[in-house]
C-alpha positions in Angstrom: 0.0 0.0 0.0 1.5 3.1 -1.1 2.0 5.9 1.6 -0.8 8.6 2.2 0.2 12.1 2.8 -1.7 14.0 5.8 -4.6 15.3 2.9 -4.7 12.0 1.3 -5.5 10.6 5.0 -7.8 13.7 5.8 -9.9 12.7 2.4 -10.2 9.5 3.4 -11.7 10.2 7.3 -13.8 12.8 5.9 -15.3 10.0 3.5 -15.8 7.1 6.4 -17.6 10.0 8.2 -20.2 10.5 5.0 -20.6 6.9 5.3 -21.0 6.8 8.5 -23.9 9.3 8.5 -25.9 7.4 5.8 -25.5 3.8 8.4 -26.6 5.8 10.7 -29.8 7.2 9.2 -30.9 4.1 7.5 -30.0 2.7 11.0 -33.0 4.9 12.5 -35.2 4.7 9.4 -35.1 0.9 9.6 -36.0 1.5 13.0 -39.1 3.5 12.6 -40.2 1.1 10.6 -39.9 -2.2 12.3 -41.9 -0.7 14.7 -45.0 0.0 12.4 -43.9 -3.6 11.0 -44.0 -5.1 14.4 -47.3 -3.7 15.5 -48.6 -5.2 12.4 -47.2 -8.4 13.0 -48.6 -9.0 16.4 -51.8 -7.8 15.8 -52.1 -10.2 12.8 -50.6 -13.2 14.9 -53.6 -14.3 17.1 -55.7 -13.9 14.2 -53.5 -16.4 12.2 -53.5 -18.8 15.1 -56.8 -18.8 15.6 -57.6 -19.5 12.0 -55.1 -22.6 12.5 -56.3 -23.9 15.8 -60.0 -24.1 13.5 -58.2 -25.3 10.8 -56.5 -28.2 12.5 -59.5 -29.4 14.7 -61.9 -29.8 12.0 -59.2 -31.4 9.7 -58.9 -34.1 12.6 -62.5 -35.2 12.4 -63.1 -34.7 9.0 -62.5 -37.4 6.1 -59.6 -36.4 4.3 -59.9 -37.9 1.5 -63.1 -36.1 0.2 -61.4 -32.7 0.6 -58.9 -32.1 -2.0 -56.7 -29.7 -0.3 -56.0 -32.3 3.1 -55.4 -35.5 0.4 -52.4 -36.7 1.6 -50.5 -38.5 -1.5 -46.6 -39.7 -2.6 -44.2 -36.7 -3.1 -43.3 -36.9 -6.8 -43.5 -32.9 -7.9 -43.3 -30.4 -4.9 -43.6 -26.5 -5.1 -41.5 -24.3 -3.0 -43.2 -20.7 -1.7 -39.9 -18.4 -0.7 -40.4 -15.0 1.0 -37.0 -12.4 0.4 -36.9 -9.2 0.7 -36.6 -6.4 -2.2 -33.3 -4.7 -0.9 -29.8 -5.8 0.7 -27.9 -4.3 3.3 -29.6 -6.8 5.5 -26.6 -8.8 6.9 -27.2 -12.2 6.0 -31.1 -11.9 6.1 -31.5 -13.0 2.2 -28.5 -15.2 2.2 -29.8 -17.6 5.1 -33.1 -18.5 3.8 -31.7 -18.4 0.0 -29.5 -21.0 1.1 -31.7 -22.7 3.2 -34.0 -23.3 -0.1 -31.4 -24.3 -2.0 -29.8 -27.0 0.4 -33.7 -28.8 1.0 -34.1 -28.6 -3.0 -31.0 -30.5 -4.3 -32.3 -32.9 -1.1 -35.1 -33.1 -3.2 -34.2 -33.6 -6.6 -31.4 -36.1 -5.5 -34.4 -38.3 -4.5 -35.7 -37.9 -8.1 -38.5 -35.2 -6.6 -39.2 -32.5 -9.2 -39.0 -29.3 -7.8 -40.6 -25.9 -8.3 -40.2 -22.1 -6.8 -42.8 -19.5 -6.6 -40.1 -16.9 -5.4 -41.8 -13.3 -3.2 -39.5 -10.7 -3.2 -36.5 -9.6 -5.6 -33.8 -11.3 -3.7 -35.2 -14.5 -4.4 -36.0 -14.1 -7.8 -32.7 -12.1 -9.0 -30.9 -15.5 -7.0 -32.9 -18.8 -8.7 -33.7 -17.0 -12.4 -30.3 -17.1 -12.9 -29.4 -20.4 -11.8 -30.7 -24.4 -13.0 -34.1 -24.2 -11.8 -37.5 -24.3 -12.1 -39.5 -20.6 -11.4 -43.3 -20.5 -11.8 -43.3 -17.4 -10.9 -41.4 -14.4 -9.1 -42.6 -11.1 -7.1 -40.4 -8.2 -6.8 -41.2 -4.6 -5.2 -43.6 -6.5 -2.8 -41.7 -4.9 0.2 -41.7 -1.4 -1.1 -44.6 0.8 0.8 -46.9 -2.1 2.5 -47.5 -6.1 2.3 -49.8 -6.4 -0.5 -52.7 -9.0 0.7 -53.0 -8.9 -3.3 -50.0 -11.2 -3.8 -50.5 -13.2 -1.0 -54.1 -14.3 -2.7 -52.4 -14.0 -5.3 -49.8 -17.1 -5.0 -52.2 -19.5 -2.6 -54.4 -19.4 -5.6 -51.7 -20.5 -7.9 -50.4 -23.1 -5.5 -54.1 -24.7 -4.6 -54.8 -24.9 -8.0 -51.7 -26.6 -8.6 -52.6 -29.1 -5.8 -55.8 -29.5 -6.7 -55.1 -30.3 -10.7 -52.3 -32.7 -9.1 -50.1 -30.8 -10.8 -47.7 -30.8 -7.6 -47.9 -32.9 -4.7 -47.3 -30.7 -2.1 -46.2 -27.4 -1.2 -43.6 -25.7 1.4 -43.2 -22.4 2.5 -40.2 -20.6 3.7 -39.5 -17.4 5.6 -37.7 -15.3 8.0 -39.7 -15.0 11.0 -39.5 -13.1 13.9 -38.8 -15.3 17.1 -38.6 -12.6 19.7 -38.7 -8.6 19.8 -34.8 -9.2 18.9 -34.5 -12.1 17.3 -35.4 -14.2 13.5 -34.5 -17.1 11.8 -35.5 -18.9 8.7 -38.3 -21.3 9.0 -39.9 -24.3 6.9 -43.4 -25.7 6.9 -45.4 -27.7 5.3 -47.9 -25.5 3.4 -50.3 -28.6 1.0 -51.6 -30.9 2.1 -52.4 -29.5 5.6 -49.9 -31.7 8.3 -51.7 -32.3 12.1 -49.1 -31.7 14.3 -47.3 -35.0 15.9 -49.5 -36.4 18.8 -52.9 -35.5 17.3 -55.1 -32.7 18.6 -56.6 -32.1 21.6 -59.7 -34.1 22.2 -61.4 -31.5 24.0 -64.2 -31.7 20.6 -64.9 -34.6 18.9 -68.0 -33.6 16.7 -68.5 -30.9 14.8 -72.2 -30.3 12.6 -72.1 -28.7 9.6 -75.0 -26.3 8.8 -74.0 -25.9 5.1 -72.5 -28.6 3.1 -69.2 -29.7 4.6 -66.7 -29.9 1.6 -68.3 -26.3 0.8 -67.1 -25.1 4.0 -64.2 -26.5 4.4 -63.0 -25.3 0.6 -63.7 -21.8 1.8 -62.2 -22.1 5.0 -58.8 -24.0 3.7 -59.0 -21.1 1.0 -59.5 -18.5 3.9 -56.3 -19.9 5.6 -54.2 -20.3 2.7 -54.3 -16.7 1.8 -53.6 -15.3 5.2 -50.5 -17.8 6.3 -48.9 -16.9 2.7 -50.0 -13.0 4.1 -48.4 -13.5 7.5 -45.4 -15.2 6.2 -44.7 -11.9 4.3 -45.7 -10.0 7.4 -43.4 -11.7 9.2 -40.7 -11.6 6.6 -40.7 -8.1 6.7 -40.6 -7.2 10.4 -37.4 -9.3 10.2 -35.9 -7.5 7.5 -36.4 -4.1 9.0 -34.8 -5.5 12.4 -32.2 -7.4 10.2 -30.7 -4.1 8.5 -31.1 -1.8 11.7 -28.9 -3.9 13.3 -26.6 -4.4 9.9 -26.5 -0.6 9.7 -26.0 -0.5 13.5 -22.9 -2.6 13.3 -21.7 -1.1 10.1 -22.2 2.8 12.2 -19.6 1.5 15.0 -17.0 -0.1 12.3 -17.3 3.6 10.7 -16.4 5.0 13.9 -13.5 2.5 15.0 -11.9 3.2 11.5 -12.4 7.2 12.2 -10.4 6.5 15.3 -7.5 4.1 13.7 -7.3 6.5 10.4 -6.9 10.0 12.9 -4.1 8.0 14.5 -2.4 7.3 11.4 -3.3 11.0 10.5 -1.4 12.4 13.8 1.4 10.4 13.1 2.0 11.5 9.6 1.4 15.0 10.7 4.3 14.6 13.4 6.3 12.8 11.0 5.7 15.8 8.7 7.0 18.0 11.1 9.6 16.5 12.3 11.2 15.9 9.0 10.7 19.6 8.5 12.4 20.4 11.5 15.3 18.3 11.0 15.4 20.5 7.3 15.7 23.3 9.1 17.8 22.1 11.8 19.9 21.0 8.9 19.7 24.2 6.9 20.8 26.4 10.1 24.1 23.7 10.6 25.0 24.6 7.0 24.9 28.0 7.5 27.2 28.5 10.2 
């Protein structure tokens, strides 16, 4: 590395401190806004559980096989829902989850499994386009203003008719979600066929009476909760990222400011090697002249 002078070095502070103030601002931007995110998020949570709890009950004492969306049948073709965000500067946000998909898909196709992505949000898309595989369709500028419940209808529509045709045998969703106020991490789930969770449901109710006809209402209810886990997923996704690049623009704000403090260091040294060397000139000069 070629030696700086003192205003090479003074440049160079002056440019970590521009950066520095942009880290900072999208650090308090990001911020603002996983708080709005948040308070969307758990408001929408007990709604989403709820709808599950229904879900799973009446799936457990119902016959299966006369609803198409609960048949159960041999993985041969299997759809992949993945939720990324538009934008970087997230840490590892997109790179977890993106490789998360792409180690449980070559699982997949090494057991001769056909696989196909329905990719929500740029990342995602700009990631598998480009690469050996198969994309039935990708969202980008989801994550811009709002989550769009739009797409969300959007994509369980594509997916359950899909199922439904028997044009894939089941479907899996993943996404960042938020574990704590502080925390996320990616997470899979079975999206199609609905999966009862290991040890059965409670047997608190055992019979449930259908006013309306039953497949009916279980089509619009499965329909119902399709839309709204693929619009929580997104929710979710998104209160992550916002948390995900505050603290990425957190982290990059204090590297900003130990380099500040290593390059005025280096700074005060050149300047009092500047000095000095002018100094000795001068010391030199007056030697000569006596």
């Amino acid at each position: 590395m070629p030696k700086l002078s003192p205003r090479d070095i003074r440049r160079k502070i002056q440019g970590i401190k521009n950066t520095r103030r942009i880290t900072n601002a999208m650090k308090v931007v990001s911020a603002a806004k996983l708080r709005r995110a948040q308070e969307l998020l758990y408001s929408s949570r007990p709604y989403s559980d709820k709808l599950y709890e229904l879900v799973r009950d009446l799936a457990a004492h119902v016959d299966r096989e006369t609803h198409p969306l609960l048949e159960e049948r041999e993985e041969k073709i299997i759809d992949i829902i993945l939720v990324t965000a538009d934008r970087g500067l997230a840490g590892a946000f997109n790179s977890n989850i993106i490789r998360e998909v792409e180690k449980f898909a070559e699982e997949q196709k090494a057991k001769g499994i056909e696989v196909n992505l329905l990719l929500i949000g740029r990342k995602g898309y700009q990631y598998f386009s480009k690469r050996d595989y198969s994309v039935i369709k990708g969202y980008d500028e989801v994550f811009r203003k709002e989550v769009h419940f739009e797409i969300a209808k959007e994509v369980s529509e594509i997916v359950r008719d899909r199922f439904t045709d028997r044009k894939t045998d089941a479907v899996y969703l993943f996404n960042n979600e938020m574990i704590t106020r502080a925390s996320y991490k990616p997470v899979r789930r079975k999206f199609l066929p609905f999966e009862l969770p290991e040890g059965g449901v409670p047997d608190a109710v055992s019979v449930y009476t259908f006013e309306v006809d039953e497949s009916e209402f279980m089509n619009t209810l499965m329909n119902l909760y399709l839309n709204y886990q693929i619009y929580r997923a997104m929710v979710e996704s998104n209160a992550a990222e916002h948390f995900a690049r505050m603290v990425a623009m957190d982290n990059a704000t204090k590297n900003a400011d130990d380099l500040v403090k290593q390059w005025t260091l280096i700074f005060n040294k050149a300047r009092q090697e500047s000095i000095t060397l002018e100094l000795i000139d001068i010391v030199g000069a007056a030697e000569a002249m006596k």
